[in-house]
C-alpha positions in Angstrom: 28.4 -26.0 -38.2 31.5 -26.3 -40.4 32.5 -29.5 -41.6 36.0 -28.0 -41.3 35.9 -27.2 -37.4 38.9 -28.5 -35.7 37.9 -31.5 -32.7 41.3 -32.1 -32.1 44.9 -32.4 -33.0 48.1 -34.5 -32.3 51.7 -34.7 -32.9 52.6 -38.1 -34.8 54.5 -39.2 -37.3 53.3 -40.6 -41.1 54.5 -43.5 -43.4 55.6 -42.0 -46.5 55.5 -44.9 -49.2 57.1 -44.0 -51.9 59.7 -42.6 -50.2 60.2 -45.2 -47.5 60.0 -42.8 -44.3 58.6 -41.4 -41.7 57.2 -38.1 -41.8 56.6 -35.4 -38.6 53.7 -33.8 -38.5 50.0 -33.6 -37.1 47.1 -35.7 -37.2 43.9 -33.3 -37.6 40.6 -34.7 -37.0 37.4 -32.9 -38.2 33.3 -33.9 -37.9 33.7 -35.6 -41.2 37.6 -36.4 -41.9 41.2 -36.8 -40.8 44.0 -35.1 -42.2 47.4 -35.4 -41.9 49.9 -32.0 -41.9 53.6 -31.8 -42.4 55.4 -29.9 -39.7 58.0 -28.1 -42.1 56.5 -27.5 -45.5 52.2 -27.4 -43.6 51.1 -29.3 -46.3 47.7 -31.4 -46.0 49.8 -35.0 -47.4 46.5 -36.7 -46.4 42.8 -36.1 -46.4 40.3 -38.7 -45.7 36.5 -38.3 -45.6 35.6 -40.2 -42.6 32.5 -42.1 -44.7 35.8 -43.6 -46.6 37.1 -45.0 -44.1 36.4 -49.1 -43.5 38.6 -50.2 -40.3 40.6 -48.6 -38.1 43.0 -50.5 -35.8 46.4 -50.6 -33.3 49.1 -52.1 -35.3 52.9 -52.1 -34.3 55.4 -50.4 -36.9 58.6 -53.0 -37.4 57.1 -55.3 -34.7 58.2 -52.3 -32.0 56.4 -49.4 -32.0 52.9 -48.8 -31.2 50.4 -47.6 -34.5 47.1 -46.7 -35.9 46.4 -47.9 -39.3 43.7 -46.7 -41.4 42.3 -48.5 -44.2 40.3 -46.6 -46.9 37.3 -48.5 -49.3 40.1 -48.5 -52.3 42.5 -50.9 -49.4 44.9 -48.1 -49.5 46.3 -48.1 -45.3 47.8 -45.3 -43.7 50.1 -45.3 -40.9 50.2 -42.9 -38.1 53.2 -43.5 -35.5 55.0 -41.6 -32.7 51.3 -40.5 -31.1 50.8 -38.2 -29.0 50.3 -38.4 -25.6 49.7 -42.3 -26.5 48.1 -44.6 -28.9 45.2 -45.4 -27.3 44.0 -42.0 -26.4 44.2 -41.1 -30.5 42.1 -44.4 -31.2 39.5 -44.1 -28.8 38.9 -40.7 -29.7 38.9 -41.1 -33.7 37.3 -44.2 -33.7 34.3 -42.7 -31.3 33.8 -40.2 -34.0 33.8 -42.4 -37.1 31.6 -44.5 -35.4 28.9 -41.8 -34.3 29.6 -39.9 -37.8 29.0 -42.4 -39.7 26.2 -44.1 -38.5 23.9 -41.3 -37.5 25.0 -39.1 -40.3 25.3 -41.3 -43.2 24.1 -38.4 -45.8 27.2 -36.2 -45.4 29.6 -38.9 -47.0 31.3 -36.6 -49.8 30.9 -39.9 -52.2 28.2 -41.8 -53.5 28.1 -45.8 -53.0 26.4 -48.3 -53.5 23.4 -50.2 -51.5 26.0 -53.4 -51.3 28.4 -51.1 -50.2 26.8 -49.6 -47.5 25.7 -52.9 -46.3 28.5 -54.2 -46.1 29.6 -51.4 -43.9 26.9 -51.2 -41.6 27.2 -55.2 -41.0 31.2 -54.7 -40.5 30.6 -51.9 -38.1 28.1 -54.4 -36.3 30.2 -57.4 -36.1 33.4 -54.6 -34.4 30.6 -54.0 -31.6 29.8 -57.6 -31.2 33.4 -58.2 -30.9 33.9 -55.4 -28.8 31.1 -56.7 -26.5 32.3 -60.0 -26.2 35.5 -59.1 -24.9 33.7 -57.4 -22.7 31.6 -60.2 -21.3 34.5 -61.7 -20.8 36.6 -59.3 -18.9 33.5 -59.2 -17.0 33.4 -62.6 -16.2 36.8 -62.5 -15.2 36.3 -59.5 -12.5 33.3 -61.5 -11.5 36.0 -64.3 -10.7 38.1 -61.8 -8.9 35.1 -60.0 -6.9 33.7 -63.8 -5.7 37.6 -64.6 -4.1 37.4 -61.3 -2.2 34.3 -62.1 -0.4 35.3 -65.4 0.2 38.9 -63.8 1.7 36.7 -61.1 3.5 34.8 -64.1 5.3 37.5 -66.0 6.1 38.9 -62.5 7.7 35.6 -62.2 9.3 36.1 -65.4 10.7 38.8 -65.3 11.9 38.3 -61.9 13.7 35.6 -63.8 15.4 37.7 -66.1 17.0 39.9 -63.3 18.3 36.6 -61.5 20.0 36.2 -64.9 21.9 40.1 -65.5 23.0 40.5 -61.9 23.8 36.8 -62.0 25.6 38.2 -65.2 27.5 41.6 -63.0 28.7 39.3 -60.0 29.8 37.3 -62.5 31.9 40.2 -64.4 33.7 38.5 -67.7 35.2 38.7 -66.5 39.2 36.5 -63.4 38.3 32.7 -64.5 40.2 31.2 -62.4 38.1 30.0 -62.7 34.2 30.8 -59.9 33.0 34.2 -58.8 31.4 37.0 -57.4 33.8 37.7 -54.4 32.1 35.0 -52.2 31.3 34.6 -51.7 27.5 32.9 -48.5 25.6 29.9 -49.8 23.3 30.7 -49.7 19.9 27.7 -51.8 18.3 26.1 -48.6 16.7 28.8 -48.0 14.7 28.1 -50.8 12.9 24.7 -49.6 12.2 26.3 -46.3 10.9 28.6 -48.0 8.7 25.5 -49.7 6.4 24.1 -46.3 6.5 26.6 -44.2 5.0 26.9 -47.0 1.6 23.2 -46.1 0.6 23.5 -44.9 -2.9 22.3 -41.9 -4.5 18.7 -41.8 -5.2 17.2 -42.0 -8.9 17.2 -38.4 -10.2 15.8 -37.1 -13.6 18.0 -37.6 -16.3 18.4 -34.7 -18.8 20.4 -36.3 -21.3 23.1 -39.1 -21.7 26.0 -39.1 -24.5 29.0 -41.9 -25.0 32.0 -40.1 -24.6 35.7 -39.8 -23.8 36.9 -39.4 -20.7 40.0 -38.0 -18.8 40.8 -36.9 -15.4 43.4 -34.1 -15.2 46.0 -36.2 -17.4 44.8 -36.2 -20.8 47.0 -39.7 -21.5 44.4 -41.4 -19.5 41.4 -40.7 -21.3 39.0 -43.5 -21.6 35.8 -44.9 -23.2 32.7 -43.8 -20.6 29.8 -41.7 -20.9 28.5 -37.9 -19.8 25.2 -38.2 -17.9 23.5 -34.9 -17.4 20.5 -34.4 -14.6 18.4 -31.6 -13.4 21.0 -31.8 -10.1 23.9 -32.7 -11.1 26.7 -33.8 -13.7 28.2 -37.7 -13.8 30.9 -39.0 -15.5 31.2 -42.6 -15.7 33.5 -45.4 -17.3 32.7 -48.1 -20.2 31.4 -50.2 -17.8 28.7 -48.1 -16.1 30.8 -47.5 -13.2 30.4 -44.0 -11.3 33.3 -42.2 -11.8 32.6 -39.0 -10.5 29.4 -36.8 -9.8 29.5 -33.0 -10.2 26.6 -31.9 -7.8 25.6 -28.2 -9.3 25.9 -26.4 -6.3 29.7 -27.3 -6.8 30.7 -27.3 -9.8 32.8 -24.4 -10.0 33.4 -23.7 -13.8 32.6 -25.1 -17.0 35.1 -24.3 -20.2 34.3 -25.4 -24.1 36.9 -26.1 -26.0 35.0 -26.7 -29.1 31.5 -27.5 -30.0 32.7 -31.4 -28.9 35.0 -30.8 -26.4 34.4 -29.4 -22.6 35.8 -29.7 -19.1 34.2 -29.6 -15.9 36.2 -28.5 -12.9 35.5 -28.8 -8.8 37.7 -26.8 -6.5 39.0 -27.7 -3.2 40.7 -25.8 0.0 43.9 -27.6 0.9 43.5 -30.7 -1.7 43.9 -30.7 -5.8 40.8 -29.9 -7.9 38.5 -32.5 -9.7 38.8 -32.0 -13.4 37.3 -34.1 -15.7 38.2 -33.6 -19.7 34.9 -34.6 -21.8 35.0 -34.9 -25.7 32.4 -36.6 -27.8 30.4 -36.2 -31.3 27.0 -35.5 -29.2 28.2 -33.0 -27.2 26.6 -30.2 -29.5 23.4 -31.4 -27.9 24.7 -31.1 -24.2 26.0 -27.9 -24.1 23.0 -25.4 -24.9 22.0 -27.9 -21.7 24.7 -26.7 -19.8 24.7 -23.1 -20.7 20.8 -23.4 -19.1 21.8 -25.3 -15.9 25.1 -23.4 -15.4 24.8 -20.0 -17.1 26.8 -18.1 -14.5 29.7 -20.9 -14.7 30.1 -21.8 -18.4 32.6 -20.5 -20.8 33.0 -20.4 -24.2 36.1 -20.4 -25.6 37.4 -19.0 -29.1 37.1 -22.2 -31.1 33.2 -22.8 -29.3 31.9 -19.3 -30.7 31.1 -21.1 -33.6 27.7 -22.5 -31.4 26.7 -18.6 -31.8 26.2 -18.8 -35.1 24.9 -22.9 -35.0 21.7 -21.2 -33.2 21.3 -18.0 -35.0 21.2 -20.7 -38.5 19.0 -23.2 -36.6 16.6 -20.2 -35.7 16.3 -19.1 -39.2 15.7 -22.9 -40.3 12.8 -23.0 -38.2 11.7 -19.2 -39.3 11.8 -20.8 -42.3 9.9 -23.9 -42.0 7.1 -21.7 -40.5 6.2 -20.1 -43.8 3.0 -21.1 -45.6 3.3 -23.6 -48.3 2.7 -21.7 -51.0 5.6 -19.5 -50.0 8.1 -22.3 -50.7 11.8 -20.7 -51.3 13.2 -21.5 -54.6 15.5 -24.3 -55.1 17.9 -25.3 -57.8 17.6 -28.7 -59.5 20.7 -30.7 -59.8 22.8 -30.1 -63.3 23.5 -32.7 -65.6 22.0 -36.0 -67.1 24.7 -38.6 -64.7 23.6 -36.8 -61.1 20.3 -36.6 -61.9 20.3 -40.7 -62.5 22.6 -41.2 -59.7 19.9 -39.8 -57.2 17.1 -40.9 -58.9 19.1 -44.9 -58.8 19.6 -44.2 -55.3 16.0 -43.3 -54.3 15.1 -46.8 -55.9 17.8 -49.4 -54.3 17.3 -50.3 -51.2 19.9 -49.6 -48.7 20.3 -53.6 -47.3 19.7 -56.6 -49.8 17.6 -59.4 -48.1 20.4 -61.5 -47.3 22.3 -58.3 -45.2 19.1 -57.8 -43.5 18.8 -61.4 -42.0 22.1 -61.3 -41.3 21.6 -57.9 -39.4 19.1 -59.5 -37.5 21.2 -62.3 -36.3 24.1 -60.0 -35.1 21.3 -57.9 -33.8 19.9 -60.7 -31.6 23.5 -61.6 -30.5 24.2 -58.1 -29.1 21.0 -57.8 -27.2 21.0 -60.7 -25.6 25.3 -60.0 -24.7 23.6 -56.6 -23.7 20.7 -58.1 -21.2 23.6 -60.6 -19.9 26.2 -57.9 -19.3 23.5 -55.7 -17.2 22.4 -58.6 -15.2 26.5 -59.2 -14.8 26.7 -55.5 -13.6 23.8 -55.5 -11.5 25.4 -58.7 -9.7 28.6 -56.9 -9.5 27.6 -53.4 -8.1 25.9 -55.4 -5.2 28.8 -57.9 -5.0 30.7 -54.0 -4.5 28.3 -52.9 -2.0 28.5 -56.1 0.0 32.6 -55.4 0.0 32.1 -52.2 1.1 30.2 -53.1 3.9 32.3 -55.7 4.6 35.6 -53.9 4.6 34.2 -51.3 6.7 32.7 -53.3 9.4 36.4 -55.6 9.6 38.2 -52.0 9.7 35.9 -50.9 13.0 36.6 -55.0 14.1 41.0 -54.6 13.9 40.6 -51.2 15.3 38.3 -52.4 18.1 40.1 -55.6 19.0 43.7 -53.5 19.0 42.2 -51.2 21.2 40.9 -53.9 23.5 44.2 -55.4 23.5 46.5 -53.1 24.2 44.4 -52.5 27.2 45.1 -56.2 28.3 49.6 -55.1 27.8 
């Protein structure tokens, strides 16, 4: 697949330094860089490898307007401004792919660095997730809050609807009735109760074909978000940062399937008389999901212009493999590198290690910390999704109590 393939592109506005303005233009991100275009004259002002990159963060331009910066491994930083259709949809999105690029791909960095170097990055792209997870703990913890003070307001409304049942059972039964039972004949609605807890029964466990991190948007491309694209023998889920069920595509209803581009696709579920589910998908793995797709939904899915390219991705990977199937003493010829300097740099490269021994302990640490935030925050989630389904049940059974108890007393008007 070309290196040069388009994922996606934005209107913005760059920082000109030596000029001391603000340029219009687009922002153009690739597999393996970003670049930069000039709206007027279409000339590339800035190309960066994304291997060069070292941090990428949301800054505010003269304390006002919302930016990305991007610092390279020489500290020269790069402002993007004036983003379009927001900020935080052009950060998830670049950052998810110099994140997955980098790390599983670390050979097609265009220059050559050092062990130290790459240490150095790996450990700083380490200590961002450990960040990243900590604030999530603790946005967690803080929904946790928020979850345990509606089930304590959903008993006390529980409670309370309990002592209506008994003063509006004491007015149904006025005092010189003889008999025990109410005045007015009531319809039963105790089984309803019992068809309430049956309707919240999750789906069951299905076989999972594959699972990608993604970015995710419904309809409304400014509202894309950090989530993940689960794919299963049955059916299609989308679901948020947190593990949270977003939406599930059951195949029999999924009515169309487009790709953008080899990392970009959107699923779509019509409806009579109500707008259509759309979800908006775009992430670095989704090469692997869609020959998935084009075998689960091959009467649905369409490739569009920029997504021919796959074509040609498995017509290469064929011949790779037709290759690899020759006998070995039918190896193809290969050229040997030119000149003294390349020859050493590889050769110097083969022989240092890629972590020093202090890196690697450190590693290890950071490590630790992040799977031990990891076992916390599923244990957290676990806690929560059955703190959710408690709600559930709870809301529902206090709706069938209000309506029940209005019924009964506009019977006693």
């Amino acid at each position: 697949m070309s290196a040069d393939m388009r994922v996606h592109s934005w209107s913005c506005s760059y920082y000109l330094d030596p000029e001391k303005q603000w340029v219009s233009g687009k922002l153009t991100l690739t597999p393996h860089s970003l670049k930069f275009i000039v709206d007027k004259t279409e000339e590339v002002l800035v190309g960066l490898p994304l291997s060069s990159i070292i941090e990428i963060r949301k800054e505010s331009s003269l304390f006002i307007f919302g930016a990305i910066t991007v610092l390279e491994k020489n500290q020269t930083k790069h402002w993007f401004s004036s983003l379009q259709p927001s900020r935080n949809v052009v950060f998830n999105v670049i950052e998810h792919f110099w994140r997955e690029l980098l790390l599983c791909q670390p050979g097609s960095a265009a220059d050559t660095t050092s062990h130290v170097t790459r240490g150095q990055e790996l450990m700083g792209l380490m200590a961002n997730s450990q960040k990243r997870m900590e604030d999530t703990a603790k946005d967690l913890q803080q929904q946790s809050e928020q979850l345990d003070s509606v089930l304590k307001g959903l008993e006390k409304m529980e409670s309370d609807l309990d002592v209506a049942d008994r003063l509006l059972t004491e007015l149904e039964t006025p005092s010189w009735w003889p008999f025990g039972s109410k005045f007015w004949k009531m319809p039963a609605e105790e089984n309803l109760k019992e068809g309430v807890s049956s309707t919240c029964e999750p789906f069951g466990k299905e076989g999972v074909v594959i699972t990608v991190p993604a970015i995710v948007s419904e309809r409304a491309e400014s509202h894309s978000k950090l989530g993940k694209l689960t794919v299963l023998l049955s059916a299609v889920e989308i679901y948020d940062s947190c593990s949270l069920l977003l939406h599930r595509f059951e195949k029999e209803d999924v009515d169309d399937i487009k790709v953008h581009s080899p990392y970009e696709v959107s699923i779509r579920q019509r409806f009579i008389g109500k707008p259509d589910v759309a979800y908006h998908v775009i992430s670095a793995k989704m090469p692997e999901v869609i020959p998935i797709l084009e075998v689960q939904f091959s009467n649905k899915i369409e490739l569009l212009e920029d997504a021919l390219v796959l074509r040609n991705k498995v017509f290469a990977s064929s011949a790779e493999r037709h290759a690899a199937s020759r006998p070995k003493g039918c190896t193809p010829h290969r050229e040997l590198p030119t000149g003294g300097q390349e020859g050493e740099q590889l050769q110097l490269q083969k022989n240092l290690p890629l972590l020093s021994e202090g890196e690697a302990q450190e590693l290890t640490q950071i490590l630790s910390k992040m799977k031990g935030l990891a076992l916390d925050t599923e244990a957290e989630l676990e806690r929560q999704d059955a703190a959710l389904d408690g709600i559930s049940v709870a809301v529902d059974r206090a709706t069938l109590n209000v309506d029940k108890q209005n019924r009964r007393m506009r019977k006693l008007m």
